[in-house]
C-alpha positions in Angstrom: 99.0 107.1 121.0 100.5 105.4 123.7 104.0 104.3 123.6 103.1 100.9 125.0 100.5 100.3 122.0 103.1 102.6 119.6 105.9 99.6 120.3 103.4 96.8 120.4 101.7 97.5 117.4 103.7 100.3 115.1 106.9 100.1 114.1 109.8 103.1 113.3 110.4 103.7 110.0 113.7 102.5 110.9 112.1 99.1 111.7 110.3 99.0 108.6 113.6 100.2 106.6 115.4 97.0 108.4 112.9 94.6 108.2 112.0 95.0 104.7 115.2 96.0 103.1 113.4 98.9 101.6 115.3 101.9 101.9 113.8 104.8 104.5 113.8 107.2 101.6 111.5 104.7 99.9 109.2 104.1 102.4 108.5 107.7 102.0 107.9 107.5 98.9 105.3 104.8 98.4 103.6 106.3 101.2 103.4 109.5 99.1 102.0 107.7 96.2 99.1 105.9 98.9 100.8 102.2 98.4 101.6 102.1 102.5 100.3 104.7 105.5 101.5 105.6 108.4 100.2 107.4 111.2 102.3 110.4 113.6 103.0 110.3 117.0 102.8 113.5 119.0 106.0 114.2 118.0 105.4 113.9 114.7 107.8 110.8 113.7 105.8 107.9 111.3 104.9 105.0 112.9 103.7 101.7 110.2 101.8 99.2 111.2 102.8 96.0 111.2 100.6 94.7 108.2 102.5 97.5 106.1 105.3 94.6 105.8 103.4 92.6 103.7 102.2 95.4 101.8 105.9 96.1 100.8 106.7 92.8 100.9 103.7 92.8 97.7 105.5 95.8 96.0 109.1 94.5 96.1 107.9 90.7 94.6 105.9 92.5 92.0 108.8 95.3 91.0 111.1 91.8 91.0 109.0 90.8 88.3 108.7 94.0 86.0 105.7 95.2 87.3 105.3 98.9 86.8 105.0 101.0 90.0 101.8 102.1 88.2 100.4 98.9 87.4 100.9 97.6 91.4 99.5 101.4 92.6 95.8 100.2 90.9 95.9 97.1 91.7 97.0 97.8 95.5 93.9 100.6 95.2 91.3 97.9 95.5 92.4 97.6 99.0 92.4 100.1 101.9 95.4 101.1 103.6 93.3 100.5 106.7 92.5 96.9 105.9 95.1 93.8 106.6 95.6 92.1 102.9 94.3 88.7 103.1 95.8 85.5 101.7 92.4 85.7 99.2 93.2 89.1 98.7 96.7 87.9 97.4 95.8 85.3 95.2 93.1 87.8 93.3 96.4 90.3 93.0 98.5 87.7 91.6 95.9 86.7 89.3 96.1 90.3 87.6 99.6 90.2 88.0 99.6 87.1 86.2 97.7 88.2 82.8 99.9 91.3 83.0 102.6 89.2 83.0 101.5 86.8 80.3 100.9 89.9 78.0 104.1 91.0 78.1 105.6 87.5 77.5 103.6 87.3 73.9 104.4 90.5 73.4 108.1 90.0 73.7 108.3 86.7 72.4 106.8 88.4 69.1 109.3 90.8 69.7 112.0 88.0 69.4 110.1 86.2 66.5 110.5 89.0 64.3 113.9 90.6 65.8 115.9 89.6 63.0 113.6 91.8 60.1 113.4 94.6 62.3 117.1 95.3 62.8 117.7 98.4 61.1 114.4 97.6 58.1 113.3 101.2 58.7 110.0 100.2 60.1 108.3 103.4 59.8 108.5 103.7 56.1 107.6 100.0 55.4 104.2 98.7 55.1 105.2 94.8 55.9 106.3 95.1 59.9 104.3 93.2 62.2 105.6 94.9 65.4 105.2 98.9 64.9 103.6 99.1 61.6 101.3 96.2 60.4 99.3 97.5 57.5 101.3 100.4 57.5 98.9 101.8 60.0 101.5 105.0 60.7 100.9 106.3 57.0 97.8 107.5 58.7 99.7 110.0 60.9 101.7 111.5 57.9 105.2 111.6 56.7 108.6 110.9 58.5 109.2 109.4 61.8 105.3 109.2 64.1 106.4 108.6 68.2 104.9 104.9 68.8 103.3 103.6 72.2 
């Protein structure tokens, strides 16, 4: 790589750091876990391209809105790290991010609905919760205290 096209094109991790408030340390991380790339100049030192900006500019606005690092890594896996995200591209992720989203807000607003019966009922033994045991579905998994997901 040349180091006209390295500072026309690619930018430092440094850069990236600055420009995207993400810290270095970061950046190193999602490019472990494939959510960014990065390709090595002869000395060995990263160099993003530019497009990676908007690829951690997607990460930071979905992490803003509770979106699990998980949950962004397979969505973000429909589109190669060698491919610019499109403004289509964006509006199909935020469409995901969107039911996601709306799942979790019924879930907690059931969560809030029934707050006040589940302070301290015991849930685990009852058979009348509508959060962790409707139907007392845990009886199933025998006596005492079951792990919930």
């Amino acid at each position: 790589m040349t180091e006209q096209k390295s500072s026309a094109n690619f930018l430092t991790v440094g850069e990236v750091s600055r420009r995207s408030g993400v810290a270095v340390s970061a950046l190193h991380f999602y490019e472990s876990k494939n959510l960014i790339s990065s390709i090595r100049t002869q000395g060995n030192q990263r160099r993003y391209a530019r497009d990676m900006l908007r690829r951690i500019a997607l990460i930071k606005a979905a992490q803003s809105l509770g979106i699990s690092l998980a949950d962004i890594t397979a969505i973000l896996a429909a589109f190669p790290l060698t491919d610019k995200i499109s403004a289509k591209d964006i509006d199909q992720m935020v469409r995901k991010w969107s039911v996601m989203l709306d799942a979790r807000i019924a879930g907690l607003t059931k969560l809030r609905n029934h707050l006040d019966k589940c302070i301290g009922c015991g849930c685990l033994s009852r058979t009348d919760c509508p959060l962790v045991n409707p139907s007392d579905c845990l009886s199933k998994k025998g006596r005492g205290a079951v792990v919930l997901s």
